[in-house]
Backbone as CSV, one residue per row, in Angstrom:
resi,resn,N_x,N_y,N_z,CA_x,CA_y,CA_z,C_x,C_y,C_z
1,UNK,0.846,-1.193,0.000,0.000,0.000,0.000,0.877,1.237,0.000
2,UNK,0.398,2.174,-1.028,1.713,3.312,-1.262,1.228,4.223,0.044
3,UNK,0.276,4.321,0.931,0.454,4.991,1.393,1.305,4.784,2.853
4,UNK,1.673,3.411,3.467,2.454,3.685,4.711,3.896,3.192,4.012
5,UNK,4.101,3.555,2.460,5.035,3.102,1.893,6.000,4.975,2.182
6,UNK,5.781,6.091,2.593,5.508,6.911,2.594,6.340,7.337,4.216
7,UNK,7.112,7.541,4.944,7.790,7.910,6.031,7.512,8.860,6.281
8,UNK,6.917,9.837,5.920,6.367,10.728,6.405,4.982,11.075,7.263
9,UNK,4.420,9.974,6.685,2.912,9.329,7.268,3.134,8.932,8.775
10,UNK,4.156,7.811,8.833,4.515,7.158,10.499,5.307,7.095,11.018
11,UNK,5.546,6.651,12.378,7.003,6.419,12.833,6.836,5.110,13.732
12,UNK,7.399,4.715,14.045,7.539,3.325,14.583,8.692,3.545,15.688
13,UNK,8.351,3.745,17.028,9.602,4.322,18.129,9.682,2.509,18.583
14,UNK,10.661,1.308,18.414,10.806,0.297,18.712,11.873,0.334,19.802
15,UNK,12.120,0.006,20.958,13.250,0.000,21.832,13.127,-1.653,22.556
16,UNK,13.405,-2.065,22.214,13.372,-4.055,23.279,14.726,-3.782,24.240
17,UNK,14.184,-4.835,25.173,14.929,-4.159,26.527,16.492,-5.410,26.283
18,UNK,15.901,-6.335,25.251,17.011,-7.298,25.217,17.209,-7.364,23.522
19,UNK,18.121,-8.003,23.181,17.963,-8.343,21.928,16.785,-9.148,21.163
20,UNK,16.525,-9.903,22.188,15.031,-10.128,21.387,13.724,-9.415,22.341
21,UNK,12.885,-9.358,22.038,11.910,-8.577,22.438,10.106,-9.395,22.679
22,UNK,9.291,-9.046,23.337,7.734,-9.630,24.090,7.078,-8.476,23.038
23,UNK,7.398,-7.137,22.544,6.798,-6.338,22.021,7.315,-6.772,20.741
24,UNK,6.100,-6.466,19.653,6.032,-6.710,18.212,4.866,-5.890,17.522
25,UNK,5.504,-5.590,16.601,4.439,-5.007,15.511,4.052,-5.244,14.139
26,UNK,2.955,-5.688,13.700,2.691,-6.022,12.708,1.817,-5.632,11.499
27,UNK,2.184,-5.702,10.080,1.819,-4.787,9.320,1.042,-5.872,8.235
28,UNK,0.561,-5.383,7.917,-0.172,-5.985,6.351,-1.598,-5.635,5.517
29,UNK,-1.170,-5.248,4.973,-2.305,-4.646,3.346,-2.796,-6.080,2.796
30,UNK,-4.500,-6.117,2.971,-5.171,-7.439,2.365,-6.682,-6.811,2.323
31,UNK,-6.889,-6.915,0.970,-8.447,-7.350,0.269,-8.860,-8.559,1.271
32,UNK,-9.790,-8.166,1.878,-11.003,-8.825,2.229,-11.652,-10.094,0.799
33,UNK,-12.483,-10.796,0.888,-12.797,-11.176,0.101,-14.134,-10.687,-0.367
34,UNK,-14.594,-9.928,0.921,-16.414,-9.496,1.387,-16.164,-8.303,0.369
35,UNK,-14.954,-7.359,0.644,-14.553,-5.931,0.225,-14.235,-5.341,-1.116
36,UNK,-14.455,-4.399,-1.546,-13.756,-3.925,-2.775,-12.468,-2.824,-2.451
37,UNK,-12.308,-2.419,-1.091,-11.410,-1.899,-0.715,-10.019,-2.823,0.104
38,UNK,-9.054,-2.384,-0.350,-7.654,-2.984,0.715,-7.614,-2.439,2.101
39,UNK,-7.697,-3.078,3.415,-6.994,-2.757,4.621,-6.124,-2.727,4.775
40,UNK,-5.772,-1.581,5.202,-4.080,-2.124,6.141,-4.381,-2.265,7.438
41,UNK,-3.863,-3.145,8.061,-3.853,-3.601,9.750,-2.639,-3.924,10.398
42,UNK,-2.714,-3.188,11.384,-1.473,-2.702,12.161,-1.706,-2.969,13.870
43,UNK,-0.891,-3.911,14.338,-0.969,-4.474,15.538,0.156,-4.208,16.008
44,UNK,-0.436,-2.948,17.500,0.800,-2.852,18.508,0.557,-3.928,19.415
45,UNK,1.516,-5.064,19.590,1.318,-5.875,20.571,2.720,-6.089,21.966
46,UNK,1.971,-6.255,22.987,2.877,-6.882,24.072,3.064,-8.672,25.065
47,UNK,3.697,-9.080,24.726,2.843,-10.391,24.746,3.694,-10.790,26.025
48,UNK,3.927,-11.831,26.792,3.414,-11.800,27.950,5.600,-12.415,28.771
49,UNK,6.259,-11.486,28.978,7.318,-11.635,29.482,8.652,-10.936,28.114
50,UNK,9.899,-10.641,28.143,10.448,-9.998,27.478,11.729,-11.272,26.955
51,UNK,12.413,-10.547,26.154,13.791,-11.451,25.933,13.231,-12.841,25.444
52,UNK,13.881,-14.149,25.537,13.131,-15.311,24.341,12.253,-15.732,24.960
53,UNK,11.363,-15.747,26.392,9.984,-15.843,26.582,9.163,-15.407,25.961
54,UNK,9.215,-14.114,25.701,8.722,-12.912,25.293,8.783,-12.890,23.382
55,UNK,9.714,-13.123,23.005,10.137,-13.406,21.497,9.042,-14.719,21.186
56,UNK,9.179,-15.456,22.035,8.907,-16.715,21.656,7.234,-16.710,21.464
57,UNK,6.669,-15.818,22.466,4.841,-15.504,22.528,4.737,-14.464,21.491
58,UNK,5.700,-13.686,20.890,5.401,-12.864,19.929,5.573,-13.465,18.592
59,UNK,6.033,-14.898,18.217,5.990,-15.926,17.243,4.677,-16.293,16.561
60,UNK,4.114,-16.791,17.978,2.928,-17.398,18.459,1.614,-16.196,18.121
61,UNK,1.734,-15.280,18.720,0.902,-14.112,18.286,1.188,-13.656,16.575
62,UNK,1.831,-13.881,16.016,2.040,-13.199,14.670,1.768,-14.366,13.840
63,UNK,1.890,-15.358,14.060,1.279,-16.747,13.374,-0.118,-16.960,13.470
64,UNK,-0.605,-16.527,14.365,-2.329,-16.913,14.459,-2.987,-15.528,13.700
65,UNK,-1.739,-14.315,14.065,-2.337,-12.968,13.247,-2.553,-13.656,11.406
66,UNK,-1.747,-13.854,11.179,-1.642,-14.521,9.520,-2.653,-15.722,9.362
67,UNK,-2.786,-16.996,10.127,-3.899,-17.169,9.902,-5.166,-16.809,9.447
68,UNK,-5.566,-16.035,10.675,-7.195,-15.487,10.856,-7.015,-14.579,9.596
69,UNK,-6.389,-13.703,9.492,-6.420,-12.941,8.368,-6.408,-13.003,7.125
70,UNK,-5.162,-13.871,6.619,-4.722,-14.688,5.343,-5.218,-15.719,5.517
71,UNK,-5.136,-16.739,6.058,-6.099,-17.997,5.755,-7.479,-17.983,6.295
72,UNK,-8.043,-17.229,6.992,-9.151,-17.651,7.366,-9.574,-16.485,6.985
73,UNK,-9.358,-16.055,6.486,-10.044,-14.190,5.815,-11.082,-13.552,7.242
74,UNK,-10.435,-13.644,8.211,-11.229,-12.719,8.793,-11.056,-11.155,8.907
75,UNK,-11.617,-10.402,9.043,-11.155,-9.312,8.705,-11.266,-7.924,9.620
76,UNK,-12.636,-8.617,10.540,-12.797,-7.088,11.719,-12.051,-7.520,12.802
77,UNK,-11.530,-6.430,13.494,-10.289,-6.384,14.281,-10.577,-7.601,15.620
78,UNK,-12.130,-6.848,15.969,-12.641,-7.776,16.785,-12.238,-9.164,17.020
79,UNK,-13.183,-9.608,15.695,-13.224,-11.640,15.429,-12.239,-11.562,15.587
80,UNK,-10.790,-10.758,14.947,-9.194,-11.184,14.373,-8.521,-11.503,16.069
81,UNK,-9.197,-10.912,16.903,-8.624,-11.271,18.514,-9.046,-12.064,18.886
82,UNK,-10.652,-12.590,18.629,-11.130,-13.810,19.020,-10.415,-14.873,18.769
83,UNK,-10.348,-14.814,17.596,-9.711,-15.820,16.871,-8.134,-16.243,17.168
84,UNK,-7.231,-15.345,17.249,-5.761,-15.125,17.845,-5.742,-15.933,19.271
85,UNK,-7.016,-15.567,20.284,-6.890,-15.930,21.313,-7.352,-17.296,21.734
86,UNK,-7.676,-17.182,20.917,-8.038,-18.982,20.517,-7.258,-19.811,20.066
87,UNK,-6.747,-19.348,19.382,-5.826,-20.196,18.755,-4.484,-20.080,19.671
88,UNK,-3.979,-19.327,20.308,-2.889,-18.889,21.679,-3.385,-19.841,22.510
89,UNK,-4.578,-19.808,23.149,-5.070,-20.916,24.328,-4.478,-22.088,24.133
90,UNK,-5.300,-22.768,22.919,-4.821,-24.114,22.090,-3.239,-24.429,22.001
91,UNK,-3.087,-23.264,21.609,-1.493,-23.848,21.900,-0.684,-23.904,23.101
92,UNK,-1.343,-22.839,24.251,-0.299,-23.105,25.206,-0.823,-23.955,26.654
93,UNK,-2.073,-24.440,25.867,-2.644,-25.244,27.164,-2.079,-26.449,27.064
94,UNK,-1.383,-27.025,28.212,-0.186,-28.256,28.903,-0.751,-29.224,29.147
95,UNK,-0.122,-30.137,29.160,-0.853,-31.412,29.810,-1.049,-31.308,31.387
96,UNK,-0.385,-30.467,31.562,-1.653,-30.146,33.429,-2.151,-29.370,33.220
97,UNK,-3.363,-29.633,33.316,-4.679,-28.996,33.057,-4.684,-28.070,34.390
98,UNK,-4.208,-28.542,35.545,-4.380,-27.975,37.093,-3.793,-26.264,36.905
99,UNK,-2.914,-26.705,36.149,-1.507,-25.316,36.242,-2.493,-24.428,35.401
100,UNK,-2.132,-23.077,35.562,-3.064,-21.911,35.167,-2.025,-21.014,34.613
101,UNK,-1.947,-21.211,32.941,-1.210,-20.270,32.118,-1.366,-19.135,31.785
102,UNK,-1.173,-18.202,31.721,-1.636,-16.975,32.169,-0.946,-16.024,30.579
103,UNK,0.050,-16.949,29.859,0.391,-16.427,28.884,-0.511,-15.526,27.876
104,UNK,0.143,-14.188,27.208,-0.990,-13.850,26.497,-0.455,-12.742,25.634
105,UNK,-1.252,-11.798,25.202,-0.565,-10.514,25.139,-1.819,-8.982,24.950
106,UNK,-0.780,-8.141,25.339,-1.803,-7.136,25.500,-2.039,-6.453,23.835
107,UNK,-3.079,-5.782,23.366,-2.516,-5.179,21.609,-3.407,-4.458,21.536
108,UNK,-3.434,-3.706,20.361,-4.397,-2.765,20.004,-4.057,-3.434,18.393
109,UNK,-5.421,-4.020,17.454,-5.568,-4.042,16.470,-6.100,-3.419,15.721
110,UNK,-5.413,-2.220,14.541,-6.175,-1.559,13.693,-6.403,-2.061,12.263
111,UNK,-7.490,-1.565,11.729,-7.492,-1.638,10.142,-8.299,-0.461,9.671
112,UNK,-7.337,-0.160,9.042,-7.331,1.193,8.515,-7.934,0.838,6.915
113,UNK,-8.935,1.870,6.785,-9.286,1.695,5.282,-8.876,3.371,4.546
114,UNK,-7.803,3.585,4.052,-7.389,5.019,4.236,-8.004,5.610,2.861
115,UNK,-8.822,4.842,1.527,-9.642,5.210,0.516,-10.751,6.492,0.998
116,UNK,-11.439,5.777,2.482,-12.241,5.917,2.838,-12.483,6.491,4.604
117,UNK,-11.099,6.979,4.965,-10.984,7.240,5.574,-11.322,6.762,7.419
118,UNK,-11.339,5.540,7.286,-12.337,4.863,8.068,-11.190,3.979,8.929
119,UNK,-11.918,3.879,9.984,-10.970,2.987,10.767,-11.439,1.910,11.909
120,UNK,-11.213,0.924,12.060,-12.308,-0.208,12.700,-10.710,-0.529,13.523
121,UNK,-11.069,-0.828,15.311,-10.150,-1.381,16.193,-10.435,-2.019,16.922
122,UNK,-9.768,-2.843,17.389,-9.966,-3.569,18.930,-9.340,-3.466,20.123
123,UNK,-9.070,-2.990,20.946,-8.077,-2.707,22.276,-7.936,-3.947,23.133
124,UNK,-7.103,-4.612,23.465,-7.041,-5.495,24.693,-6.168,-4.847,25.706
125,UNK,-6.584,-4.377,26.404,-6.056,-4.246,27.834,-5.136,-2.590,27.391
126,UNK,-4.392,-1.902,26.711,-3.819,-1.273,26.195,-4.817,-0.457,25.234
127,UNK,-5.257,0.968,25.520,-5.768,1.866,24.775,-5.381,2.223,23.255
128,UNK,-6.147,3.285,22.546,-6.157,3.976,21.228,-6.478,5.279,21.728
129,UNK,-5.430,6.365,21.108,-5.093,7.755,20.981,-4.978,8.267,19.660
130,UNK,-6.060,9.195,19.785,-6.209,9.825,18.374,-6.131,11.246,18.713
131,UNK,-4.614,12.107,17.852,-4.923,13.115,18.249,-5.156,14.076,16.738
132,UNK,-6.426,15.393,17.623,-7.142,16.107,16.690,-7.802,17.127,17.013
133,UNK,-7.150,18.219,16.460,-7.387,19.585,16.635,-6.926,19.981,17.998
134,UNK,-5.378,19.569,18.524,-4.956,19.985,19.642,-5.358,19.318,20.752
135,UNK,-6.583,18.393,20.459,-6.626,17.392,21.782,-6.422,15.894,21.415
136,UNK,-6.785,15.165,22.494,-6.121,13.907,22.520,-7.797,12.981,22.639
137,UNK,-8.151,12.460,21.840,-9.119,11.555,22.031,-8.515,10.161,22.664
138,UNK,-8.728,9.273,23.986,-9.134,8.551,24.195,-9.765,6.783,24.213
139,UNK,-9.613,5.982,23.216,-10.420,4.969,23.391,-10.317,4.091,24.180
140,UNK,-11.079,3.594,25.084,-10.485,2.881,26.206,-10.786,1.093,25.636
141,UNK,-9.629,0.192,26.135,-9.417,-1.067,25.605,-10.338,-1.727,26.649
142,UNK,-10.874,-3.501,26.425,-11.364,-4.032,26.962,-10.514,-4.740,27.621
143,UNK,-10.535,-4.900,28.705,-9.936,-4.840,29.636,-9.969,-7.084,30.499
144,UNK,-8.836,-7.237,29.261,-8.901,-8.690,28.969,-7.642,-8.747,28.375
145,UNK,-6.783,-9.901,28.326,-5.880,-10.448,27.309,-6.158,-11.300,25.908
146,UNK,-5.534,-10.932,24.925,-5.414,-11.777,23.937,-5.072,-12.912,24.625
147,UNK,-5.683,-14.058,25.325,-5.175,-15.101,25.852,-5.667,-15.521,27.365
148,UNK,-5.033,-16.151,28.248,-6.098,-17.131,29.004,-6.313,-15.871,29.896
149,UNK,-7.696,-16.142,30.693,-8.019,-14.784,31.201,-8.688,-15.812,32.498
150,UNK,-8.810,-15.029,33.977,-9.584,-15.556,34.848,-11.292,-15.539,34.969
151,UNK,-11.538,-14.542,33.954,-12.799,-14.229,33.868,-13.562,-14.954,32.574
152,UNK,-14.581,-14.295,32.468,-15.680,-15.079,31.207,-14.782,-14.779,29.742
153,UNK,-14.794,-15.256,28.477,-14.232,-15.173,27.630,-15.286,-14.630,26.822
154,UNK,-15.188,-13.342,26.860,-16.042,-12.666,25.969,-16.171,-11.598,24.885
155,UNK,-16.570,-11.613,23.799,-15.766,-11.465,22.495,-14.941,-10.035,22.419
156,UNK,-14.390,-9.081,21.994,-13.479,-7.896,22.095,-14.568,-7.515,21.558
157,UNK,-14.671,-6.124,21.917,-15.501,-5.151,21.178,-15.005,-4.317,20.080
158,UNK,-15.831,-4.385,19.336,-15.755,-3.894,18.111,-15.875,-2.033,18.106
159,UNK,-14.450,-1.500,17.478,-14.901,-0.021,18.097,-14.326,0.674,16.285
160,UNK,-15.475,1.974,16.344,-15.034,2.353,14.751,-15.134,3.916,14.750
161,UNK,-13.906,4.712,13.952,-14.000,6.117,13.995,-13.888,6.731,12.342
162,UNK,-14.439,7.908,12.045,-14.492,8.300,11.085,-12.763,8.909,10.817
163,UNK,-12.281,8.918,10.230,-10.907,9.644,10.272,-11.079,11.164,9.835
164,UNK,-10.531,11.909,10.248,-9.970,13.450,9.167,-8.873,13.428,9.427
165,UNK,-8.602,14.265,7.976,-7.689,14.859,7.288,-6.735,15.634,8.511
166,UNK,-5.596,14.992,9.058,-4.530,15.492,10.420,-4.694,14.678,11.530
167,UNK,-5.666,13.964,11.557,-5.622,13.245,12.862,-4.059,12.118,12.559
168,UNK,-3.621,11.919,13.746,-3.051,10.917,14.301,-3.113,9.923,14.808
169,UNK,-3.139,8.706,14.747,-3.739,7.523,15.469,-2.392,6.831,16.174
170,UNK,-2.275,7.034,17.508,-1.344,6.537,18.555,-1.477,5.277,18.782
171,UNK,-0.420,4.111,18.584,-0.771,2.727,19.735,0.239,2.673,20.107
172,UNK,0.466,1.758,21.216,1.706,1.681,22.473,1.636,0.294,23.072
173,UNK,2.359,-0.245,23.787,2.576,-0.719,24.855,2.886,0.105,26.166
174,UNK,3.359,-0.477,27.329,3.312,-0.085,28.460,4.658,0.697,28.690
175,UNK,5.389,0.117,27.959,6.878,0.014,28.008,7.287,1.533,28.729
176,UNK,7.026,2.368,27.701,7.295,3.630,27.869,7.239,4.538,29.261
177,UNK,5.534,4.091,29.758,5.132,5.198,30.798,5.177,4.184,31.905
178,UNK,6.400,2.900,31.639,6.202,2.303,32.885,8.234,2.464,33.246
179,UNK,8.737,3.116,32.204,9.726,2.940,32.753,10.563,3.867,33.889
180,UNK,11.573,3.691,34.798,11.858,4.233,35.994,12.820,5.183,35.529
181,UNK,12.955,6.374,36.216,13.646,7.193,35.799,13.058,9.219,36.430
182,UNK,14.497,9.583,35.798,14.255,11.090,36.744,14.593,11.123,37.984
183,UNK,14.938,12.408,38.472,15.609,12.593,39.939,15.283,11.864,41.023
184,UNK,13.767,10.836,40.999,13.495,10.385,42.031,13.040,8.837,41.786
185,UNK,13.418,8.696,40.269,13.398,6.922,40.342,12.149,6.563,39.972
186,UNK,11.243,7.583,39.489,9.872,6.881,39.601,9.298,6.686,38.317
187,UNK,8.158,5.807,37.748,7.333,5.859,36.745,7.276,6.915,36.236
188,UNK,7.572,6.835,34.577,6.975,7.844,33.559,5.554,8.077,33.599
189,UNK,5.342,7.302,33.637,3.240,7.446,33.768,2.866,7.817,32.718
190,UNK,1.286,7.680,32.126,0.629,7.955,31.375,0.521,9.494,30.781
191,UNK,-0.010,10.250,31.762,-0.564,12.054,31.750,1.000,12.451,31.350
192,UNK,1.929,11.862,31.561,3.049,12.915,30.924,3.193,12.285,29.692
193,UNK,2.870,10.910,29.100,3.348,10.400,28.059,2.444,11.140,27.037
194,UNK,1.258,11.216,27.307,0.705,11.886,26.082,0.528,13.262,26.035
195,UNK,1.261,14.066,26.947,1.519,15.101,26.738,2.818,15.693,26.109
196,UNK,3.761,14.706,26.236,4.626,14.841,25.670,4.290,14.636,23.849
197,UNK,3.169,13.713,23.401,2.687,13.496,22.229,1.952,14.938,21.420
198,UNK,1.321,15.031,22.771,0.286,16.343,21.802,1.033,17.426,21.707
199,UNK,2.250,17.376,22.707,3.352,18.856,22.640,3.801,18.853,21.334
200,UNK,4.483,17.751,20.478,4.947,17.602,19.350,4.188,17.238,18.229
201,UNK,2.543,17.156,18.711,2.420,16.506,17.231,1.814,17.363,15.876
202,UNK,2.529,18.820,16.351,2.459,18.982,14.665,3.942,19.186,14.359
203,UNK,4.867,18.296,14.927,6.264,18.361,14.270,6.264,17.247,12.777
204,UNK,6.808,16.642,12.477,7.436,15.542,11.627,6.840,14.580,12.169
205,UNK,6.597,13.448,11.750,6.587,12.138,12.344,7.941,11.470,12.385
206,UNK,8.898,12.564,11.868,10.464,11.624,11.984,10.949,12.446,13.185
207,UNK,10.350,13.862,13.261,10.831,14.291,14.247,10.158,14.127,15.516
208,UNK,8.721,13.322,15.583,7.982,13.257,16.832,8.741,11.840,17.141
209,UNK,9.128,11.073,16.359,10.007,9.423,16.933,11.471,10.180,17.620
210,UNK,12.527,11.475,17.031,13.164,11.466,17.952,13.626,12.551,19.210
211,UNK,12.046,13.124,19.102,11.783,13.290,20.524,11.475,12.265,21.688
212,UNK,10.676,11.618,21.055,10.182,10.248,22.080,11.269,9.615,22.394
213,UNK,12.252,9.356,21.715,13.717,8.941,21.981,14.206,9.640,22.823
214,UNK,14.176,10.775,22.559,15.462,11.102,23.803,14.606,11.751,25.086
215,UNK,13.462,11.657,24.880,12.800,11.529,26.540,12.977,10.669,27.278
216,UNK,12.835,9.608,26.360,12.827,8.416,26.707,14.101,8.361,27.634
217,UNK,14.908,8.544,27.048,16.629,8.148,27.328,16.779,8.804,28.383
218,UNK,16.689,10.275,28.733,16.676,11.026,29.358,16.234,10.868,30.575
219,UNK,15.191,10.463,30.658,14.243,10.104,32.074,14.658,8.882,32.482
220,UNK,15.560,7.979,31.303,15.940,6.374,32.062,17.524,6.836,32.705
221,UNK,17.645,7.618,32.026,19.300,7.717,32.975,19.966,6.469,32.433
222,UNK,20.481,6.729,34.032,21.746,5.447,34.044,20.832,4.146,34.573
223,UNK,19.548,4.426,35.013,19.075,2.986,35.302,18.818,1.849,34.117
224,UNK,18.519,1.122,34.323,17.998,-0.369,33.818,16.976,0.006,32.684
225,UNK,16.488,0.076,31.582,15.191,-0.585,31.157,15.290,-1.413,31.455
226,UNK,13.267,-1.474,31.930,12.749,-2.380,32.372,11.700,-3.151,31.786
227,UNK,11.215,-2.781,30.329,10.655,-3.271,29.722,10.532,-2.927,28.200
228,UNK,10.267,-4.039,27.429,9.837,-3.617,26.120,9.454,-2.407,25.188
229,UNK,9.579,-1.455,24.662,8.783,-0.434,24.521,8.832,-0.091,22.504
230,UNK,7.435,0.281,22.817,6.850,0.311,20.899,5.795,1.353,21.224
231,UNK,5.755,2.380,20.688,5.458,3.206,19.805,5.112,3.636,18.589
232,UNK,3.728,3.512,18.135,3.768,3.990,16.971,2.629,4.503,16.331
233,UNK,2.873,5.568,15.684,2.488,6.879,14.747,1.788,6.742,13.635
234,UNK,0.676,7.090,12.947,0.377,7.192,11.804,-0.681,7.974,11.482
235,UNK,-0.110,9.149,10.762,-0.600,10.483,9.907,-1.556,10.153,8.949
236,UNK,-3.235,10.608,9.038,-4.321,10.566,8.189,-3.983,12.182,7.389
């Protein structure tokens, strides 16, 4: 698709705390079979531990993504988690049934129809930020894992926004506003992370990735990352 063919459109802020990484992102342009238009769908995901635990559930998550999508043509973001998380269960349920796997991952699935300006998502556990006209819209995720959950298994909700012309559509992991840092050691937190977003976002999208960088860096100091962190941008 020529349009996220285009660097000016997105940015993709990727930082893994090890060489391999629990955070992953995934891209792909596909005709529906129902559709006369192409999606692109774009999954910020965090899946459940970092380094080759973490690599290894983000395998697992990007294989069932290609499924449901490419082989099983599903296509709303929704089913596409049902389906993912189903197919994640199946695979990581053990022959002790007693033991309680908890493996999973957190994501925000979009599909963007950019002909038409249209955009259909699903949130698990991890929000959607759209920013427009100087503020920051909001969508709050359902509040569940792609994967085994203690509660009822009940389907992701289906959530859909009209796009205009400047909006921004934000997805993340935790990574960022969970990492330690600054004079007193503590959490980045949320309220500064997306303020730091709406401060910059009528810069570049090459220049809003390396601001986020060197906040980033800045506030970690000399400590540790402590987790995974993905970021990423894309200009309607």
């Amino acid at each position: 698709m020529e349009y996220m063919t285009d660097d000016k459109n997105f940015f993709i802020l990727y930082k893994p705390k090890d060489i391999v990484s629990g955070d992953f992102y995934y891209a792909l342009a596909h005709k529906p079979k129902h559709s006369t238009n192409e999606l692109f769908y774009i999954c910020t995901a965090d899946c459940t531990g970092h380094g080759v635990p973490g690599a290894l559930m983000s395998m697992l998550g990007i294989s069932n993504l290609n499924e449901s999508i490419i082989e099983k043509d599903v296509y709303e973001p929704h089913e596409i988690l049902n389906h993912v998380r189903t197919g994640i269960i199946e695979s990581l349920d053990s022959e002790d049934k007693n033991e309680e796997n908890k493996d999973g991952m957190d994501c925000v699935l979009c599909a963007f129809d950019f002909k038409n300006n249209k955009l259909e998502f699903a949130a698990a556990n991890n929000p959607l930020w759209i920013y427009r006209n100087g503020e920051m819209i909001e969508f709050k995720p359902d509040k569940m894992p792609v994967g085994k959950y203690h509660g009822e298994l009940n389907s992701f909700t289906k959530q859909q926004v009209d796009l205009q012309k400047g909006d921004i559509v934000y997805s993340f992991t935790d990574g960022f506003a969970d990492q330690f840092g600054g004079e007193k050691g503590k959490k980045f937190k949320y309220k500064p992370f997306q303020e730091i977003l709406k401060k910059n976002a009528h810069q570049s999208m090459e220049d809003q990735k390396r601001v986020l960088d060197e906040v980033f860096e800045n506030w970690k100091g000399d400590l540790e990352q402590v987790d995974d962190v993905l970021v990423i941008g894309v200009k309607i």
